[in-house]
DRENTI-708556 format. One record per residue (C-alpha): x, y, z; residue in one letter. Coordinates in steps of 0.1 Angstrom, whole numbers, plus 5000, padded with zeros to 4 digits. Example, Ala and Ser with C-alpha at 12.3 -4.5 7.8 and 13.67 -1.06 7.14 Angstrom:
// DRENTI-708556
512349555078A
513749895071S
***
This chain:
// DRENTI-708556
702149548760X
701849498726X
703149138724X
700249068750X
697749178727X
698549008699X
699248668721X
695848698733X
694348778702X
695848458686X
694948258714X
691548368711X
691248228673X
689647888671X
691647768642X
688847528627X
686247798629X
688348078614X
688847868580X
685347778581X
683948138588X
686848368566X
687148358531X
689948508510X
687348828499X
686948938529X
690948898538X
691349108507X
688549328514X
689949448552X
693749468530X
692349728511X
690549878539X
694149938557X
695550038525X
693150308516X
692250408552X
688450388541X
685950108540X
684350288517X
686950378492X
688049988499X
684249868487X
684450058458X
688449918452X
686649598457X
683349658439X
681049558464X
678349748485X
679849968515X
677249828540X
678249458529X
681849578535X
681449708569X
679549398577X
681849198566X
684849378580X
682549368619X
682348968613X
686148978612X
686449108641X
683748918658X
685148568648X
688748738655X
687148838692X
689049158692X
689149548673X
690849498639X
690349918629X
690950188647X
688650488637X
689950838640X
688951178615X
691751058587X
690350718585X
690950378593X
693850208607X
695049868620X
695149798657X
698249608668X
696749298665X
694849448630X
698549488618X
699849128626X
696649068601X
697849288576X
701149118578X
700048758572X
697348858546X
700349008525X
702348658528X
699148418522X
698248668490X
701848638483X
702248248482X
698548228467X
700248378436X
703148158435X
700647838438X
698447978412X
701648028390X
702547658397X
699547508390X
699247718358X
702947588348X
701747268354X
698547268328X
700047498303X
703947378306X
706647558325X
707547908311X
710348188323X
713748268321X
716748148347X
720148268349X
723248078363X
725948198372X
729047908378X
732047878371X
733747698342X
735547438367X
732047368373X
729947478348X
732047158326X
731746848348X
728646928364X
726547138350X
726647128310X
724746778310X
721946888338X
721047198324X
721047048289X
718646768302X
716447028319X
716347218284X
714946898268X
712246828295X
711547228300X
711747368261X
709747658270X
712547768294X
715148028285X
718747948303X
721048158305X
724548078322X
727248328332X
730348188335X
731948408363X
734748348389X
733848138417X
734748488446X
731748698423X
729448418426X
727848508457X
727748848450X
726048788410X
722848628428X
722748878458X
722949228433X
720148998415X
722148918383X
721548558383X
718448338398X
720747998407X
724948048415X
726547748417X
730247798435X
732747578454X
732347668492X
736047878503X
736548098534X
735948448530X
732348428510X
730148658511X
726748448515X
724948708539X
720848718524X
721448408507X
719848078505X
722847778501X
721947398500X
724647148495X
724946998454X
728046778450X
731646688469X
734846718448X
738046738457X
741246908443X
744446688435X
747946718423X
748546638389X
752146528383X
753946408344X
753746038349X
757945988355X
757946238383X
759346118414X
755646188434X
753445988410X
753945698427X
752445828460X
749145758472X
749146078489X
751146408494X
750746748513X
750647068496X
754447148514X
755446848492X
755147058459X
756747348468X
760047268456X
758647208423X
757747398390X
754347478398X
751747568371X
749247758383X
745747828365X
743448118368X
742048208401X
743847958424X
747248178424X
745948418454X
745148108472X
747947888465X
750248228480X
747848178510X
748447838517X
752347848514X
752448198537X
750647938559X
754047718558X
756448028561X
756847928522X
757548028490X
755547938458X
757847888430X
755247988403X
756747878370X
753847898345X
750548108350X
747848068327X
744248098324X
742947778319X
742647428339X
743247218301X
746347478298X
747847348330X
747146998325X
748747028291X
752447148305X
752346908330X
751846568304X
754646748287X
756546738317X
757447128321X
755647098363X
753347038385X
749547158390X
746547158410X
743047078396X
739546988408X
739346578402X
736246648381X
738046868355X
740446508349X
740146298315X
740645918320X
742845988284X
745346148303X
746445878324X
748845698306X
751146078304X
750346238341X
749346108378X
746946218399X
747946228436X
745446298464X
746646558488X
746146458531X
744946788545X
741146898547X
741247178525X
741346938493X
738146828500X
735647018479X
732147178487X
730147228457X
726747448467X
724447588453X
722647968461X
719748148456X
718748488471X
716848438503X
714748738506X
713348708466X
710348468457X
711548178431X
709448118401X
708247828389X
711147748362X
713947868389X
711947598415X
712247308385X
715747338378X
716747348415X
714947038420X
716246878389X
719846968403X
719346898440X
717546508432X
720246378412X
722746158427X
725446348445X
727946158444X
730446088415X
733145768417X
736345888422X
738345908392X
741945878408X
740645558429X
739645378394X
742745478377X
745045338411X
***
């Protein structure tokens, strides 16, 4: 029944002569009628005679062709189709605001604060030369980046902690409530010392590094372990350590083998270590970036996403150049 209502109400709106006949007053004006279940407390809220409101309030409903208010002893209240007013007055107020803070960014100069949370594998390549680019152009705009790992990502711009996350895509996210839109492709390869027996391949699977000394860095042990359980394998983990530079190091001395995101890779270390690209899928690197879906962006979190979403996506391919 009450879907029937409020069909036929709509259908009963000509859309032409309800812009022409309602102005943004008297959408406020029956708001605050609902909200303080009087016209007359609403005139006063709204300082404006209470015969003009309830005149005003009757036109509604006369250009809307159907009862807005229901009248009882405690007041006014919305009638189902007066609620799916209600509704949509909240939302155009709410994206009023968010225009007028636009267009007030736009004669007085971007203002706010924006926090990022990303993780140092991306935070490096990426990152450090967009946002520092955005601070030039935007000088009125306090950054702050959190450099958290890539699993807490998600979870830093749900709880509200950080405006923007930028994370490499991986099974097992969390990204229910969230907004995520696509910002760059990478890909992880093997890096090998430059004598090692698999330098000269073009390509490997991860079960081809298994019998090697493996250097593993940060957060990538628990999913290394994953994808050798996948093979019925054992990792033989000879170095752990925090860093990506660490691991790179002890392989161009020659102590193993590691795994790295191609973007983390200095041209300079060529001529010491290979770069191998690995055949299966999961090398292949989503970079996206997040925002919370339900919370309204400002106007500084809205410039920085479209700084970071416009640029080029693509990067060449550093082990392609080198080979």
């Amino acid at each position: 029944m009450f879907s029937l209502i409020v069909i036929w109400a709509m259908n009963s709106f000509n859309r032409l002569h309800f812009i022409r006949q309602v102005d943004l007053f008297t959408l406020r004006l029956f708001l605050s009628a609902v909200e303080e279940r009087q016209i007359g407390l609403a005139a006063i809220r709204e300082n404006i005679a209470a015969s003009a409101a309830t005149k005003r309030i009757q036109d509604l409903e006369e250009i809307a062709g159907i009862k807005l208010l229901e009248r009882g002893p405690k007041g006014v209240v919305p009638s189902p189709a007066g609620q799916v007013l209600v509704d949509y007055i909240r939302t155009v107020f709410s994206k009023f605001d968010d225009m007028r803070a636009e267009m007030t960014a736009f004669s007085e100069g971007v203002r706010g604060t924006v926090t990022i949370a990303s993780a140092r594998s991306i935070i490096a390549p990426f990152l450090a030369r967009e946002l520092g680019e955005f601070a030039r152009e935007f000088p009125l705009v306090d950054l702050i980046v959190n450099e958290v790992e890539n699993s807490e990502i998600p979870k830093a711009v749900a709880q509200g902690e950080a405006d923007i996350g930028v994370f490499a895509a991986a099974p097992g996210l969390d990204l229910d409530g969230l907004a995520v839109v696509p910002y760059r492709k990478d890909r992880m390869v093997a890096v090998v010392p430059g004598g090692h027996h698999l330098a000269q391949r073009k390509s490997i699977s991860f079960e081809d590094l298994l019998p090697e000394n493996i250097i593993v860095a940060g957060a990538m042990l628990s999913a290394f372990r994953e994808a050798a359980k996948r093979l019925g394998r054992e990792l033989n983990i000879k170095y752990s350590v925090q860093s990506a530079g660490v691991a790179m190091s002890l392989a161009q001395a020659g102590l193993g083998v590691t795994v790295q995101p191609e973007c983390l890779l200095d041209i300079k270390l060529f001529s010491e270590v290979a770069a191998v690209n690995f055949t299966e899928p999961w090398a292949n690197r989503s970079i996206d970036i997040a925002t919370a879906g339900s919370r309204s962006l400002g106007p500084a979190v809205r410039m920085l996403l479209k700084q970071l979403l416009d640029r080029p996506p693509e990067t060449p391919s550093i082990v392609s150049i080198i080979r």
